[in-house]
Structures are given as C-alpha cells and as structure tokens.
C-alpha positions in Angstrom: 9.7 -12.9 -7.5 8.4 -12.1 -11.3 6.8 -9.3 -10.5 10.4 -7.7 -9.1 12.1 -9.5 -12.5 9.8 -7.8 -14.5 9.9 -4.6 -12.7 13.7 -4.6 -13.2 13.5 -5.3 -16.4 11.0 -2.1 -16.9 13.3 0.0 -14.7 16.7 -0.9 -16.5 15.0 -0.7 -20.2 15.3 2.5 -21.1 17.9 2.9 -23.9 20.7 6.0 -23.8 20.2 8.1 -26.5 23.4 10.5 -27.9 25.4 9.0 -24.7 28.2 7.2 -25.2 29.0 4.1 -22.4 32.8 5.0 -21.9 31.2 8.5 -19.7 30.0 6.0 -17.9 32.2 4.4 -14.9 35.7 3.0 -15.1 36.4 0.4 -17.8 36.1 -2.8 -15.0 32.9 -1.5 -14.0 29.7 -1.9 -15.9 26.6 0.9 -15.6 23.8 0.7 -12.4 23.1 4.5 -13.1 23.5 7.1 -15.6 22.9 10.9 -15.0 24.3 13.8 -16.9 23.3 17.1 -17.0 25.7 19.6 -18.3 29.3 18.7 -17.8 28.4 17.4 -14.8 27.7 13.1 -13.9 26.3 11.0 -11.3 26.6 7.4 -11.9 26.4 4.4 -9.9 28.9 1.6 -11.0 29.2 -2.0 -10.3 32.1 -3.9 -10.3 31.5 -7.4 -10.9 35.2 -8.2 -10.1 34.8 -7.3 -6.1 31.0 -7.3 -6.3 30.5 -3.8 -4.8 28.7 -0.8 -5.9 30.7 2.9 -6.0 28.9 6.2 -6.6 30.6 9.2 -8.2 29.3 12.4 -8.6 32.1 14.0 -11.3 32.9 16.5 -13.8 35.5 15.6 -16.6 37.9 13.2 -14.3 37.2 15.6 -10.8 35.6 13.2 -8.4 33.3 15.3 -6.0 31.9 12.7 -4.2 33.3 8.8 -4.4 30.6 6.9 -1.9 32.2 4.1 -0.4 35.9 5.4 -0.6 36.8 2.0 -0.2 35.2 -1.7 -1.3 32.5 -2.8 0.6 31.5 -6.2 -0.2 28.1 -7.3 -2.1 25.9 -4.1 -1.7 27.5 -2.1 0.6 25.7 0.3 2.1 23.4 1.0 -0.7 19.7 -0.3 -0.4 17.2 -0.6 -3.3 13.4 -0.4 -3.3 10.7 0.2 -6.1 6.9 0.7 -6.8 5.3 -0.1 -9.6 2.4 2.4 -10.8 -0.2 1.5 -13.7 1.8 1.8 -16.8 5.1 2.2 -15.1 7.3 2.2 -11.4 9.8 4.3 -9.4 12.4 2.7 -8.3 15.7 4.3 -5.4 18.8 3.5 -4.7 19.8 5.2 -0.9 23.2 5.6 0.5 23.8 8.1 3.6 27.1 9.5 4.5 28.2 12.4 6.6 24.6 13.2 8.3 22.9 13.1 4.0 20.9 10.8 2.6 21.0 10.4 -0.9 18.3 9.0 -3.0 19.2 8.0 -6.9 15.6 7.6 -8.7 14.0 6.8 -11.7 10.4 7.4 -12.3 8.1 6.6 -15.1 4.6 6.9 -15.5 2.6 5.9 -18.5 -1.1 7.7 -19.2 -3.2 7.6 -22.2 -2.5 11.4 -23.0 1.3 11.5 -21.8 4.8 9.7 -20.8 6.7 11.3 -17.8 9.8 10.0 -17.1 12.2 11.7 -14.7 15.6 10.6 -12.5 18.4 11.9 -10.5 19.5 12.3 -7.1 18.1 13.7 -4.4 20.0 14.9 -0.8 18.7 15.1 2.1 20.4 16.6 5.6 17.8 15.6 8.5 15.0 14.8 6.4 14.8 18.2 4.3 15.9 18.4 1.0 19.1 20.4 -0.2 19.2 19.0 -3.4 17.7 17.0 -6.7 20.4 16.9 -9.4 17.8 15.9 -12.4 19.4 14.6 -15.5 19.0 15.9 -18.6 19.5 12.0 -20.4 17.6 9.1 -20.6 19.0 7.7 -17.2 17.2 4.7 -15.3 18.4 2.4 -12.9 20.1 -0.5 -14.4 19.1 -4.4 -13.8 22.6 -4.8 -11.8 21.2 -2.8 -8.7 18.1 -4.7 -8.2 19.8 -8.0 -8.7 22.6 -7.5 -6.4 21.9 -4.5 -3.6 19.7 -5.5 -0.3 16.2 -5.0 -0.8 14.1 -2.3 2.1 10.9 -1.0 1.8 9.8 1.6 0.0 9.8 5.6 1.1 8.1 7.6 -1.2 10.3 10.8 -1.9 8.9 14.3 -3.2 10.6 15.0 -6.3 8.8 18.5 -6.5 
C-alpha cells in the first residue's frame, strides 16, 4: 500500500510548465491527464461530483472522441496499472471502445547521465499499433486516477 502511495505521488508530481489549468477539463472536473501537442488535447478528467472518469481527445471546443459518452460510476471502464523502475515508474490508464484499445502513459526514468520523461496515448486495433499521440508538455498521470480507477496488472506497451 506505500509503495503504490508513493508511486502516485511520483507519477502525479510533475508540475505544468507554460500550461494554464482552464485547457484542462470542464470547470466541475479536476485534471487525471494532461497532453497537448499543437492545438490539439487529450486529457482525462475526473469528476468528483458523479465520481467518474471522461476522456476527450479535442481541439479548441471540437470533441473528437468523449470516452464514456455517458457517466459510468466509480472508474468506469478505465483500469490503471504502474511499474516502478530505479529512479522512476510508468504508469497506464486503458480504456477500449469500438474494437481500440487505448493506453494513456506516463514514463520516467532517472539515470546518472540523463532524465527521460515521455507520455501520451497510444491506440491499438487487434493488438497493433495505429497511433501514439506524444505530448509536447509536461503531462503525467495525476494522483486522482490511481486513487480512484480499478487496479489490473501491468502490460508493458512499446512506446517505440
């Protein structure tokens, strides 16, 4: 139990630089994920009201994907699972829809010569990749998902 409290805490501490929280979900929603690149976002929101997760993959105020369309109860159908790795962890949140499974990640990793930190969202259709939206911000996984969405096991995801 303090090893995923700590881990959480890691995942969800990274700060967001020249971002400002109102790009960022709806104003009764508070941030699980952040990712911008371009004029384009993905972000995971949760609403502590109906204690439910949405994702939105957007531009401006056009939705291009709203997973659930409607409210679906404490977690949904998102899962969580991390990893931790010597000097820092990867952490997913998976959703599927429509024959796609998506994969919003986080991944740092801490050396003595170098810091690489990455995240997005990966799609998959039958277990291939289609896509890996990377963002171009400081994005991480926020405390909210790992407190609140069902816990599975880890699956390692190639974000080559």
């Amino acid at each position: 139990m303090i090893k995923k409290i700590a881990l959480s805490l890691f995942l969800s501490g990274e700060f967001l630089h020249g971002v400002h929280a109102s790009e960022f979900c709806r104003p009764n929603e508070e941030v699980a994920f952040n990712c911008k690149r371009s004029h384009k976002i993905a972000e995971l929101c949760y609403s502590k009201d109906a204690n439910s997760f949405i994702y939105r993959f957007r531009s401006g105020n056009k939705v291009y994907l709203a997973y659930p369309e409607k409210t679906s109860g404490p977690g949904g159908e998102f899962f969580v699972s991390s990893r931790p790795y010597p000097g820092g962890g990867e952490g997913h949140v998976k959703f599927s829809r429509e024959g796609y499974t998506y994969y919003i990640y986080d991944r740092n990793i801490t050396t003595r010569q170098s810091l690489e930190t990455s995240a997005g969202v990966i799609a998959e259709k039958e277990g291939r990749r289609v896509e890996n939206f990377q963002c171009t911000n400081d994005a991480s996984i926020h405390a909210s998902a790992y407190e609140n969405l069902r816990e599975e096991d880890y699956k390692g995801i190639d974000l080559e």
